[in-house]
C-alpha positions in Angstrom: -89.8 2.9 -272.5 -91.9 1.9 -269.4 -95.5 3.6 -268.0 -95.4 4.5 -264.8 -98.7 5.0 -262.3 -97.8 7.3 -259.7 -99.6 6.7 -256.7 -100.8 9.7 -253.7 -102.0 8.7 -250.7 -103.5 11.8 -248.4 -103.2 10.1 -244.3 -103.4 11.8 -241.0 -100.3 14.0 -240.3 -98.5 12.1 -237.5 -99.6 8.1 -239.4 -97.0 8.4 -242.2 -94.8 6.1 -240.7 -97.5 3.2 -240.2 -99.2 4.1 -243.2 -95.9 3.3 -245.0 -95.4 0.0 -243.6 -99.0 -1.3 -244.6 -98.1 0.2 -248.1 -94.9 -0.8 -249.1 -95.2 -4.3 -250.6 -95.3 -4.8 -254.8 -95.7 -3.5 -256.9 -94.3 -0.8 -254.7 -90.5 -0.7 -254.4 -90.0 2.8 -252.2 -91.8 5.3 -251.1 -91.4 9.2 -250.3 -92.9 10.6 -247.5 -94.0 13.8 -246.7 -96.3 14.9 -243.8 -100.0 13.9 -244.2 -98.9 12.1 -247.7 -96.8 9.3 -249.2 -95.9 8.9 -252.8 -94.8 5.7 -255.0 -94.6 4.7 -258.6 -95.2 1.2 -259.9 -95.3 -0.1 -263.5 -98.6 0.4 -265.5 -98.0 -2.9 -266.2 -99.1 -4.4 -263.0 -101.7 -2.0 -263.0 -105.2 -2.9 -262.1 -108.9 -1.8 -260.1 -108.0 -4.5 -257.9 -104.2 -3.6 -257.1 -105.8 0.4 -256.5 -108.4 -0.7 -254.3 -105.8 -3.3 -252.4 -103.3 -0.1 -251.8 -106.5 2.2 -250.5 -107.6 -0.5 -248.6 -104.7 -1.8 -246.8 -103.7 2.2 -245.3 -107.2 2.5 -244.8 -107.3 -1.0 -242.5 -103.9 0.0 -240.7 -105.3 4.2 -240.3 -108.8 2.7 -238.6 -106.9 0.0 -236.5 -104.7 2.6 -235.0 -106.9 4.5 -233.3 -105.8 7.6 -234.5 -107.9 8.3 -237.2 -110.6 6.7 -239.8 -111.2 4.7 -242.9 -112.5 7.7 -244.4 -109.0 10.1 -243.5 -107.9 7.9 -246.4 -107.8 9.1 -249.6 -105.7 7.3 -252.5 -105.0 8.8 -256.1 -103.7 7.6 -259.1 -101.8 9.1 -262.1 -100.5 7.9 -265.8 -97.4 9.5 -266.2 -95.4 10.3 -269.3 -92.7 6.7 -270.3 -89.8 7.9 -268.9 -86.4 6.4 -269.6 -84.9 6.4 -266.2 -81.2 5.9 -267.4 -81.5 9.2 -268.3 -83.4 10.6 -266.0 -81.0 8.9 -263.2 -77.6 10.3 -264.9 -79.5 13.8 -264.7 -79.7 13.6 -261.1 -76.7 11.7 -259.8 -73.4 13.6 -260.4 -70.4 12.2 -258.3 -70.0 13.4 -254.9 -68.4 12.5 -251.5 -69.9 10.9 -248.7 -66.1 10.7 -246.1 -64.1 8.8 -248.2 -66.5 7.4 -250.4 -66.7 9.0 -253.9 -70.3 7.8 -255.2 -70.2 8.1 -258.9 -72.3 6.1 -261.8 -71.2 2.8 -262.8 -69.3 4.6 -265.9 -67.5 7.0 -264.6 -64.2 7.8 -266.1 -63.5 11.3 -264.5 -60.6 11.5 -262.0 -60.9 10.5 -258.2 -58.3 10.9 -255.3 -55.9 8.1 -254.5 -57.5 7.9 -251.0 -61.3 7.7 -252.7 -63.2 4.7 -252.2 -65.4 4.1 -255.5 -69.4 3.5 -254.5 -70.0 2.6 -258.6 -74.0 2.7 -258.9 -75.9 1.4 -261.8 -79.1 3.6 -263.5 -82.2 2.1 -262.4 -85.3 3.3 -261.0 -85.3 1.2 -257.7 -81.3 1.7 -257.2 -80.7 3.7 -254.0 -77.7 7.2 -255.0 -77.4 8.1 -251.3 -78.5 11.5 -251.3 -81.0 10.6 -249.0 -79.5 11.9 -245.4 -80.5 8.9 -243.7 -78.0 6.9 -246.2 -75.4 9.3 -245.8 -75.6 9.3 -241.9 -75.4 5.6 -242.1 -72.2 5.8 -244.7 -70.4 8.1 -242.3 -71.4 6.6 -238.9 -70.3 2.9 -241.6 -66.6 4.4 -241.9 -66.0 5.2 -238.4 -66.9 1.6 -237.6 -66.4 -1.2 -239.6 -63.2 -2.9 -239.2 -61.6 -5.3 -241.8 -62.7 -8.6 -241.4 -66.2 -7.6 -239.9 -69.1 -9.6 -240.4 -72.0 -7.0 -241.5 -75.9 -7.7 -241.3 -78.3 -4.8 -243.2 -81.8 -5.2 -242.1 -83.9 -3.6 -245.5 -81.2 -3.8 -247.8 -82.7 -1.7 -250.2 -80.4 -1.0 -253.6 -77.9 -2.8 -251.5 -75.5 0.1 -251.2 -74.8 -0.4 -247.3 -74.0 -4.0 -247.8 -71.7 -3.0 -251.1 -70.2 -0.2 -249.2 -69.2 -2.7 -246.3 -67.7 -5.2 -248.3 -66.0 -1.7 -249.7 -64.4 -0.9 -246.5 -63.0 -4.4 -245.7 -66.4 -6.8 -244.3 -65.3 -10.5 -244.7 -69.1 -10.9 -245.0 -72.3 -8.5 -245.7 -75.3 -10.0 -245.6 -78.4 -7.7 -246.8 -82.3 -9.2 -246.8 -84.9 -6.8 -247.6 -89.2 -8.3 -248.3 -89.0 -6.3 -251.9 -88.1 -9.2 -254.3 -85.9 -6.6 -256.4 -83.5 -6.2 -253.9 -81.6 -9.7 -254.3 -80.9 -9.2 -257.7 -80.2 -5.2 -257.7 -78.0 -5.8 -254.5 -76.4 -9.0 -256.4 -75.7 -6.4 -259.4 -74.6 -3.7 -257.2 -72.1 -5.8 -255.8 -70.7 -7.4 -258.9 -70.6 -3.2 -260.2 -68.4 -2.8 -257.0 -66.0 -6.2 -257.5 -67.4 -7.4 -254.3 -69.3 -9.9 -255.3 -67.7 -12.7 -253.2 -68.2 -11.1 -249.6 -72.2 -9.5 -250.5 -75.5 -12.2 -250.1 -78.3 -11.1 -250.8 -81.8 -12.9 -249.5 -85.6 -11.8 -250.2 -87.6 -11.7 -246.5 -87.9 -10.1 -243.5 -86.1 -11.7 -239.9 -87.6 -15.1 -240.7 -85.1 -15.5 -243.5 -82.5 -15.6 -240.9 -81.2 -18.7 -240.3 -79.1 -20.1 -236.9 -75.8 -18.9 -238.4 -76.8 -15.5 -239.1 -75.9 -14.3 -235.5 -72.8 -12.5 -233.9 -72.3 -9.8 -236.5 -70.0 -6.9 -235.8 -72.0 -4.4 -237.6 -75.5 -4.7 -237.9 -77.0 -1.8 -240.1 -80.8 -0.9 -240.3 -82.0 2.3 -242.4 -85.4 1.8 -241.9 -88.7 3.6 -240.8 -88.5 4.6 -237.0 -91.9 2.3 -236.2 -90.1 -0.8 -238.0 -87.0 -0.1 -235.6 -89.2 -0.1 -232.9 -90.9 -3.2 -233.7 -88.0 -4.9 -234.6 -85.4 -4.0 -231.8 -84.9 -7.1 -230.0 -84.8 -8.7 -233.4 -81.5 -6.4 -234.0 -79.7 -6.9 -230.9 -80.6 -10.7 -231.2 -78.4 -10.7 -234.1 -75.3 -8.3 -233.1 -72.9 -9.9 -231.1 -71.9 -8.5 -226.9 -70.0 -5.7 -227.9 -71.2 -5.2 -231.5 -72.5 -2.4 -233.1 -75.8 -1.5 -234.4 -76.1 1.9 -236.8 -79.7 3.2 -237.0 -81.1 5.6 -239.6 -83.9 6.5 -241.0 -85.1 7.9 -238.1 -87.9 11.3 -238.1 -85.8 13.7 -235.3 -90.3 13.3 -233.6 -89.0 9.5 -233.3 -85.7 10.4 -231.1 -86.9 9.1 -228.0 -89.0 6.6 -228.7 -86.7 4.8 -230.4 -83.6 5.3 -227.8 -86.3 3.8 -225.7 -87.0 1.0 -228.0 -83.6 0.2 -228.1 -82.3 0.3 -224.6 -85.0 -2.3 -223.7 -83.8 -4.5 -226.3 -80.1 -4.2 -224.1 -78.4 -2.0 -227.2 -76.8 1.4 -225.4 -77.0 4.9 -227.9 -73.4 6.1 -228.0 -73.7 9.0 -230.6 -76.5 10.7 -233.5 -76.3 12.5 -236.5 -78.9 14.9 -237.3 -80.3 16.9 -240.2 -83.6 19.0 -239.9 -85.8 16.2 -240.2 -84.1 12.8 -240.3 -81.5 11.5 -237.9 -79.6 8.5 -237.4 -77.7 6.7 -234.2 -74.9 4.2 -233.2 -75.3 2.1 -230.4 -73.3 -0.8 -229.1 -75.1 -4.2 -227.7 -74.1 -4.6 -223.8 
């Protein structure tokens, strides 16, 4: 079984969000955020003094260039933790459940599901995406209300690739996901054969500058992503979506609401409709 470093970084309240962004990159592959702290794992493997003080130093760099707060607000620690076999520790936590008429269940499920079900199979891994987090379920449901057979469907931040498989579930001709953590191409690519959708799911490793000239005029384009990274990226959204298309945000703190409608009405997409939990939120907007 693997080692595991966990990693606890103490920021500003109110700089989780930017904090996150100059953290995330291997051998990081998520983070959990909490106010005033964020919280990753990586393999002891690519452990090292110079990978620790990289990690302090980049949150440090992005705390002090904000203006709102110092070097020194910084503070990064580091735990071994016990090997941990995450197939197990995965099947303990996921137990099938509904998300509209997606049943979400692990990749070996042989319990019963409704004729009307559509099967979200996910495979045990510590990087694979179960969406229990509310910002994925607010994008699956505002997903089903949207999508129409033969859609063409871009995910920004791909993730586990569960939006893009979940698309290509509902009846996408094409779902293209790109996300900058290398283990998404080949945990989406996997996801997607789980799923049978194999042929309709791409998978690239990048940010927008993976995009090519033909990667425009989507129906859907999906993005559940930090609220700063939507900000920063809104034109870059609507530049893909086609007149008419639709863009479903999540990801979103409820503090982020309106900066982010503002975000994206200046980029020329219009904010039909939200779901909201206590802290996260999502929205569905439409490019005009």
């Amino acid at each position: 079984m693997d080692t595991w470093i966990e990693v606890d970084v103490r920021v500003p309240e109110g700089l989780e969000e930017l904090a996150a962004e100059a953290l995330l990159a291997p051998p990081l592959t998520g983070l959990e955020l909490a106010p005033g702290r964020l919280r990753s794992y990586f393999l002891a493997a690519n452990d090292s003094d110079a990978v620790r003080a990289d990690m302090q130093a980049r949150v440090a760099d992005a705390v002090a260039r904000s203006g709102l707060g110092r070097a020194d607000d910084v503070a990064a620690t580091f735990r071994t933790m016990k090997p941990i076999d995450w197939n197990v520790a995965w099947r303990e936590s996921l137990r099938p459940f509904r998300i509209g008429r997606f049943a979400v269940v692990p990749h070996d499920f042989a319990g019963g599901v409704r004729p009307s079900d559509i099967v979200l199979r996910l495979e045990p891994g510590g990087s694979y995406g179960t969406g229990r987090h509310p910002s994925t379920r607010f994008a699956l449901r505002f997903l089903q209300r949207t999508l129409r057979p033969g859609d063409r469907v871009l995910d920004a931040g791909s993730g586990s690739g569960i939006l893009a498989v979940a698309a290509a579930k509902l009846g996408a001709r094409e779902a293209l996901g790109f996300d900058v953590d290398p283990n998404a191409v080949p945990s989406g690519d996997e996801l997607a054969e789980r799923n049978d959708v194999a042929e309709p799911c791409r998978f690239r490793c990048g940010d927008f500058g993976e995009l090519g000239a033909n990667d425009v005029e989507f129906d859907v384009v999906m993005a559940n992503l930090h609220a700063d990274l939507l900000q920063a990226h809104a034109g870059d959204l609507a530049a893909r979506l086609r007149r008419g298309g639709a863009l479903i945000a999540s990801g979103i703190r409820v503090e982020e609401d309106e900066r982010t409608r503002a975000a994206f009405a200046a980029a020329g997409i219009t904010v039909h409709g939200t779901m909201r939990g206590r802290k996260w939120m999502a929205m569905f907007g439409t490019r005009t």
